[in-house]
C-alpha positions as CSV (number, residue, x, y, z in Angstrom):
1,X,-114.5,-113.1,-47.5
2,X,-115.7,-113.6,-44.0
3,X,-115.2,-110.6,-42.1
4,X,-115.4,-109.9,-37.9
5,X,-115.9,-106.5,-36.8
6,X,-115.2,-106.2,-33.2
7,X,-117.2,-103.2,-32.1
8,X,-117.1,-101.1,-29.1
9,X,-120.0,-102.0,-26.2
10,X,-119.9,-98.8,-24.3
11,X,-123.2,-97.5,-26.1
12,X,-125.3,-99.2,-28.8
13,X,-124.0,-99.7,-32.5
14,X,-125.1,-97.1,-34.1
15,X,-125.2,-94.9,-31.2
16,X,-128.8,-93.7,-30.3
17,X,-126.7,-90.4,-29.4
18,X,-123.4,-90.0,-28.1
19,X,-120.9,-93.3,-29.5
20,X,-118.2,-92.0,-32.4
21,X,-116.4,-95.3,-32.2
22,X,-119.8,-97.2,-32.5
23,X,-121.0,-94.8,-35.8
24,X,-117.7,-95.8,-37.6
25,X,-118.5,-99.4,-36.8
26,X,-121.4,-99.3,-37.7
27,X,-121.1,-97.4,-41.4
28,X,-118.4,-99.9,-42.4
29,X,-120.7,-102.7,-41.3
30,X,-123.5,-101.4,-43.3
31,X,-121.2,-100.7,-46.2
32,X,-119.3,-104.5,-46.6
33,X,-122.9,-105.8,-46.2
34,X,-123.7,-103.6,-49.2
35,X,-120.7,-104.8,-51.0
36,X,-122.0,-108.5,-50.4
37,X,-119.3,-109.6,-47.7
38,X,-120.2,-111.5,-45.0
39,X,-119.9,-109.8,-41.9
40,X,-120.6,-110.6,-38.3
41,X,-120.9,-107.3,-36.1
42,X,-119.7,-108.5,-32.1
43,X,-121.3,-105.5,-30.6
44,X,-124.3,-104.7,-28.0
45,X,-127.4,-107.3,-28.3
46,X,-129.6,-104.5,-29.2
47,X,-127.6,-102.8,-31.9
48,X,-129.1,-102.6,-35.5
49,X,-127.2,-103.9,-38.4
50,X,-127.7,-105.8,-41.6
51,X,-124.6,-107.8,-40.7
52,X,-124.7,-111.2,-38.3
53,X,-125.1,-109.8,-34.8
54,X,-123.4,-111.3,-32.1
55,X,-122.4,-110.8,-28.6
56,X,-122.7,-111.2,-24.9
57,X,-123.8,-107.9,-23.6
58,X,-127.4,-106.6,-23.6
59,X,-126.9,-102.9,-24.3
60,X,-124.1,-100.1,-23.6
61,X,-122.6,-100.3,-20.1
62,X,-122.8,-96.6,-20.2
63,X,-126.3,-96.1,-20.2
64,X,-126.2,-98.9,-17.2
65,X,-125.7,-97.3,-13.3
66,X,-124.1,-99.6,-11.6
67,X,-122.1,-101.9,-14.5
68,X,-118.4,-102.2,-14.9
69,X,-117.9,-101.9,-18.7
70,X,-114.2,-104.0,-17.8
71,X,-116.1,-106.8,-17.2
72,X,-118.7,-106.6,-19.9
73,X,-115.4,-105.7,-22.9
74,X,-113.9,-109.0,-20.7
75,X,-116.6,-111.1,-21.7
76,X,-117.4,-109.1,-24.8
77,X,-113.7,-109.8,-26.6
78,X,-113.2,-113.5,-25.0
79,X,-116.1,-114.9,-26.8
80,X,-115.3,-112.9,-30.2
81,X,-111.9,-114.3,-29.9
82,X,-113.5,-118.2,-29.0
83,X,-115.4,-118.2,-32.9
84,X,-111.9,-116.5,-34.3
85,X,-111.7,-119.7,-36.2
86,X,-114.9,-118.6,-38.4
87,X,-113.2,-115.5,-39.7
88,X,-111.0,-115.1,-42.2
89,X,-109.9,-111.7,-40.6
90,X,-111.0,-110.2,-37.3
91,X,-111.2,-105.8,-37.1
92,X,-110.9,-104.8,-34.2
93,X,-112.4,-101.1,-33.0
94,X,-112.1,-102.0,-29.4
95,X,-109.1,-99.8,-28.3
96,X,-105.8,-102.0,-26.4
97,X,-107.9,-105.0,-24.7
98,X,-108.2,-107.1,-27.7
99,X,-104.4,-107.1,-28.2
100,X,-103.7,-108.6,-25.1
101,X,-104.9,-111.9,-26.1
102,X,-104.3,-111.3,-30.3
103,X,-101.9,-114.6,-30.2
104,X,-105.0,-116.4,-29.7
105,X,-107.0,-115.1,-32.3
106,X,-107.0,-118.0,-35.1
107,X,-107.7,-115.4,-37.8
108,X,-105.2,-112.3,-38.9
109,X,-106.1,-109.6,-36.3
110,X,-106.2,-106.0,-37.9
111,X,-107.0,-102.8,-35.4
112,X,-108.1,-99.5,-36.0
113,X,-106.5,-96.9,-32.8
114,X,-110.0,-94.7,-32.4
115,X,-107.0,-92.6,-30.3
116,X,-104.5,-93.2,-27.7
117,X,-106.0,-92.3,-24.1
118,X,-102.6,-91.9,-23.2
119,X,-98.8,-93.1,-23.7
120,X,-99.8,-95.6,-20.8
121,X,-101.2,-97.9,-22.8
122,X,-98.6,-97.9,-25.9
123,X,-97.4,-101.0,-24.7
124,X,-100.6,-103.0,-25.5
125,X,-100.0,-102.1,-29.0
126,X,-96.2,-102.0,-29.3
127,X,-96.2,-105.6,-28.1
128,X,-99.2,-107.1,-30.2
129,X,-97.2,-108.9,-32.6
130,X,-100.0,-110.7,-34.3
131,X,-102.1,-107.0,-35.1
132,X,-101.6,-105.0,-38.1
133,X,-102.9,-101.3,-37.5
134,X,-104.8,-98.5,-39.3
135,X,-104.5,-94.9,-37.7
136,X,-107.4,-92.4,-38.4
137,X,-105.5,-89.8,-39.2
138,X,-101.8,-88.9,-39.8
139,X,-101.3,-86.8,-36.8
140,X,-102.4,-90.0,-34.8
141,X,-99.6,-92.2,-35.0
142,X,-97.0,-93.2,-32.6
143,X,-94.1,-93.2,-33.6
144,X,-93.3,-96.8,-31.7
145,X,-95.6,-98.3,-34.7
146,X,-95.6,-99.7,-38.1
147,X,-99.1,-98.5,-39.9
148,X,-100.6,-100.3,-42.4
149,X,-103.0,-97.2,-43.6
150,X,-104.2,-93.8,-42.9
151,X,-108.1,-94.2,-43.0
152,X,-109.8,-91.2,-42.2
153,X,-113.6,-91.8,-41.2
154,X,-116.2,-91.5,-43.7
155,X,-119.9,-90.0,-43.1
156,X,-123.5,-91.2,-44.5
157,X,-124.2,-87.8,-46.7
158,X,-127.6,-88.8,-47.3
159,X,-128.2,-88.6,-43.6
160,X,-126.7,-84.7,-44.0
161,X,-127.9,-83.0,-46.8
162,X,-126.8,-79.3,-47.9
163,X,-128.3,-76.7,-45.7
164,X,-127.3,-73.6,-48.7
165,X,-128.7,-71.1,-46.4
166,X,-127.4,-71.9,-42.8
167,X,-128.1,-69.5,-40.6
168,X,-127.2,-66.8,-38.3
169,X,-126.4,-69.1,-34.9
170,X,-123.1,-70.3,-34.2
171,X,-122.8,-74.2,-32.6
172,X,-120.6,-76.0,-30.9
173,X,-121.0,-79.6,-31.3
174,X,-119.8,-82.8,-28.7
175,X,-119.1,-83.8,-25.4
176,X,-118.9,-80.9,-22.6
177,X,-115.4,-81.4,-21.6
178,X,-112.3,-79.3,-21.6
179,X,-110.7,-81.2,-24.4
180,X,-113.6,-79.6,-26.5
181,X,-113.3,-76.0,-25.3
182,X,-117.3,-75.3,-24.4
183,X,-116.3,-72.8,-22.6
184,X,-114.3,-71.3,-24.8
185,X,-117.0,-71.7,-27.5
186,X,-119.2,-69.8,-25.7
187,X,-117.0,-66.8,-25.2
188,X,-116.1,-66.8,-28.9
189,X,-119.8,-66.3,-29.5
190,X,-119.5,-63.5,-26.7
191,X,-116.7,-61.5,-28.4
192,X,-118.6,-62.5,-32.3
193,X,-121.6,-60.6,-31.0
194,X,-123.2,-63.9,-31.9
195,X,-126.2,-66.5,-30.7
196,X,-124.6,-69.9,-29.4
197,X,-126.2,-73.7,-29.7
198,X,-124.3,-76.1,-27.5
199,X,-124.8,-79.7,-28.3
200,X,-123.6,-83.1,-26.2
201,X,-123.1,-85.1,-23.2
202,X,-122.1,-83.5,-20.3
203,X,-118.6,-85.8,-19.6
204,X,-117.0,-83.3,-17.1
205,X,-119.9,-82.1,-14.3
206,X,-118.0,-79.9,-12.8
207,X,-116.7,-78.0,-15.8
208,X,-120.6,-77.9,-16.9
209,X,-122.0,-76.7,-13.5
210,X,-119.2,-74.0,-13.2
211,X,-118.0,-72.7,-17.1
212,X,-121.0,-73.4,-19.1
213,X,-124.5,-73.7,-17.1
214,X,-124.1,-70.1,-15.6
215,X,-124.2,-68.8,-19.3
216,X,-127.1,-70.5,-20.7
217,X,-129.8,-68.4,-20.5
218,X,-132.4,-70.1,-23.4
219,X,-131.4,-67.3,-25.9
220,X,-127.9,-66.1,-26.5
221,X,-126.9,-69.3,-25.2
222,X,-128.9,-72.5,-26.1
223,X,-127.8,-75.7,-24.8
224,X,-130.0,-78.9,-26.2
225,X,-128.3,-81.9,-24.7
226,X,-126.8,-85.1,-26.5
227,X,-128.1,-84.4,-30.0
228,X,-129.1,-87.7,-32.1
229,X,-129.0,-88.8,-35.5
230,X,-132.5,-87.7,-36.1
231,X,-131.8,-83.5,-35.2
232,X,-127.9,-83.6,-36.4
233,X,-128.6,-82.4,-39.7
234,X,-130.7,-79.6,-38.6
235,X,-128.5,-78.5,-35.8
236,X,-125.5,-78.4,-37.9
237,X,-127.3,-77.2,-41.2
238,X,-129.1,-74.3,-39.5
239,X,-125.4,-72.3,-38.0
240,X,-123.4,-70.1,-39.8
241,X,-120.5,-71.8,-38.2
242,X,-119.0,-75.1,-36.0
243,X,-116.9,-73.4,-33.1
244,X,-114.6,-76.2,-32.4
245,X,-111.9,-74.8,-30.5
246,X,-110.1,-78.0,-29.0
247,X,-107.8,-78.1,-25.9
248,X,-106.1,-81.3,-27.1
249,X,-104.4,-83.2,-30.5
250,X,-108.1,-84.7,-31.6
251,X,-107.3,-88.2,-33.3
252,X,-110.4,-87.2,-35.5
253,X,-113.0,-84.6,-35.8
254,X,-116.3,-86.5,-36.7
255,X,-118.5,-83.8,-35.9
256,X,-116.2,-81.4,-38.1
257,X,-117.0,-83.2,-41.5
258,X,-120.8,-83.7,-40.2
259,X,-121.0,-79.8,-40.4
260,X,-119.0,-79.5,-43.6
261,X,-121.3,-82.1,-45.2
262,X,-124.0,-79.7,-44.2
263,X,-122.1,-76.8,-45.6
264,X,-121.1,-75.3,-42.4
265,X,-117.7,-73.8,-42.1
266,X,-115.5,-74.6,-39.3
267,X,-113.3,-72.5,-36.7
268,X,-110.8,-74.7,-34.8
269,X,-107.2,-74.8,-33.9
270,X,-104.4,-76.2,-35.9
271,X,-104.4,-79.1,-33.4
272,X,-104.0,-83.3,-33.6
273,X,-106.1,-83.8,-37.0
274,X,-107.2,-80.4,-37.9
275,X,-104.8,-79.4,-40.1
276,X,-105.6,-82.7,-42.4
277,X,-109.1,-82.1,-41.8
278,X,-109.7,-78.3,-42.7
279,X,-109.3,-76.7,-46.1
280,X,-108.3,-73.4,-44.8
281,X,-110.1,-70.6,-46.8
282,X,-112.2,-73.1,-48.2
283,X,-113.9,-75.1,-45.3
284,X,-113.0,-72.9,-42.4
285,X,-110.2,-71.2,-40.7
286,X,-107.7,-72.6,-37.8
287,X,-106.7,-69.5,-35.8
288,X,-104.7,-69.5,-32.6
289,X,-106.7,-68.5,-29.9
290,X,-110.2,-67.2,-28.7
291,X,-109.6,-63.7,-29.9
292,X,-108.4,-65.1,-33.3
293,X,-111.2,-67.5,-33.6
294,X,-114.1,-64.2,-33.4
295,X,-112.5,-61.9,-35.8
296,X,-113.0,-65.3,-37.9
297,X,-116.5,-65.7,-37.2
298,X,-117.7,-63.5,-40.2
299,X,-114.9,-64.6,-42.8
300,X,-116.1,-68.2,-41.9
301,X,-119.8,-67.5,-42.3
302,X,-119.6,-66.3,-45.9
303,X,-117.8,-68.9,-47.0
304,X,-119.3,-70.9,-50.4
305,X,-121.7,-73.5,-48.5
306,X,-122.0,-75.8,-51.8
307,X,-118.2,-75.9,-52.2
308,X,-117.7,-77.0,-48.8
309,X,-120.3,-79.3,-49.4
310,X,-118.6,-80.9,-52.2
311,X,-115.2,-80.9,-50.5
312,X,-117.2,-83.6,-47.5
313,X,-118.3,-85.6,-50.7
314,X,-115.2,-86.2,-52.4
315,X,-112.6,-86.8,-48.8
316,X,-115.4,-87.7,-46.3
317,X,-118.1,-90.1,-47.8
318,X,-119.2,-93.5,-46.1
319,X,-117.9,-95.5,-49.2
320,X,-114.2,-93.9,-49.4
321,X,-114.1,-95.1,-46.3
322,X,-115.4,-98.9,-47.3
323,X,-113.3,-99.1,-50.1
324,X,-110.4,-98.0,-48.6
325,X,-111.1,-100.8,-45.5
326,X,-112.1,-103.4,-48.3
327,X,-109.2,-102.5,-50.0
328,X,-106.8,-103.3,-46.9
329,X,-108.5,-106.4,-45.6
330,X,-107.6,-107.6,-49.6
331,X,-103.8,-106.6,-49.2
332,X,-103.3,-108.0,-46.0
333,X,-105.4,-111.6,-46.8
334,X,-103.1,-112.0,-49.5
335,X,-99.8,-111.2,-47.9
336,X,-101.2,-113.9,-45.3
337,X,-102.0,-116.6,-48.4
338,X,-98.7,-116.2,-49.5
339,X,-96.8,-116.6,-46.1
């Protein structure tokens, strides 16, 4: 089985930081090369994989002032698609651009939707005839499509061991954005009577310089910038719990079953994924506001670390996640033999 995963390019695969899309990529790269399939990654020149490498751009367009990532994804999917004839089947993780030219792919095209930016671009997808498509979760799909599978993403647990003890901190972990509710985060911590560790890029400046800067003060409000694989463990380990009170339907919560798999409970809202993510009373607790969410705080804290911890083992492990892909790619190369 010859297999072409068609990575993101906005950041390097695996992400050096910041880059959910590029992680997944990158553990179900490293997990079919386990499995002895042959895999060529089409991702950033400097990415890291035991697969083939290929590609066309030299490193993430993000990191790059000055570069128009449309013209590097461009460039990036037309040459992916020009060796489509090597591959026996082509995954693409590359959002809607891909699909625009899946009739000349000259392998079975199969795409996983990361999430929808918007209804605006439903029509790339509704009208790729030649893609079949995996959602990430169950709250994720449109309606307007026909799924192949429900793959929920799968973490590396050796790169998150147990923390038993946690500790007395609460974190809030991703981008600094309204969609992630920072701000909220930090006044849940307020109203919990609790110390706060804010982790991630700043992707909204303005929200940063006027909800969140003014409250960090280097002790009852820590923020330690885009937090890489190397510190992830510690950080989420370390707090008693992940605030993650979301202001939109999150396709996925990555940095939710990171914390689990360090046994830290969770507090979010019963939004997008959340409610097939959280094991309420056993992982964490989805409440319905700020006020909600601090009365939580202590509930959440003394939950049973080592059953969460088993909880991220058995649904959120790296090879669930491979076998459940490797599993697919079989089902849908056969249906294509027999055609």
């Amino acid at each position: 089985m010859r297999i072409a995963l068609l990575g993101p390019i906005a950041w390097r695969t695996p992400p050096l930081h910041y880059g959910p899309w590029e992680q997944i990529t990158s553990s179900l790269a490293e997990g079919l090369v386990a499995r002895g399939i042959d895999v060529t990654l089409f991702a950033t020149l400097d990415s890291q994989t035991a697969a083939k490498l290929a590609g066309v751009c030299p490193t993430g367009y993000e990191g790059q002032h000055g570069v128009d990532g449309r013209i590097w994804e461009a460039l990036h999917v037309s040459h992916a698609l020009a060796r489509s004839g090597e591959f026996d089947l082509i995954h693409n993780h590359l959002d809607w651009l891909p699909l625009a030219f899946a009739q000349h792919s000259k392998a079975p095209l199969l795409t996983t939707i990361h999430g929808f930016s918007g209804r605006g671009i439903l029509p790339a997808y509704v009208n790729a005839r030649a893609s079949a498509f995996v959602s990430i979760s169950d709250s994720d799909r449109a309606p307007e499509l026909d799924y192949e599978a429900t793959i929920h993403h799968g973490i590396d647990l050796s790169a998150l061991p147990l923390s038993a003890a946690g500790g007395e901190a609460l974190v809030a972990f991703g981008r600094i954005h309204p969609d992630k509710g920072t701000a909220e985060a930090i006044e849940i911590a307020r109203l919990a009577g609790r110390r706060l560790v804010i982790c991630g890029i700043v992707q909204d400046a303005s929200y940063f310089r006027e909800q969140v800067e003014p409250h960090i003060d280097g002790d009852r409000v820590r923020y330690l910038g885009s937090v890489g694989p190397e510190r992830r463990a510690e950080v989420l380990g370390s707090a008693a719990v992940l605030l993650h009170p979301i202001a939109f339907d999150e396709p996925f919560g990555l940095s939710v079953v990171e914390a689990m798999a360090c046994g830290t409970p969770v507090i979010s809202y019963p939004r997008g994924s959340l409610p097939e993510i959280v094991d309420e009373g056993t992982t964490g607790w989805l409440v319905d506001g700020v006020a909600s969410a601090a009365r939580k705080v202590d509930a959440a804290a003394a939950l049973d670390r080592r059953a969460i911890r088993r909880v991220a083992e058995r649904r959120f492990g790296v090879d669930r996640m491979v076998d459940e892909y490797l599993a697919l790619y079989r089902r849908l190369l056969g249906r294509a033999s027999a055609a």
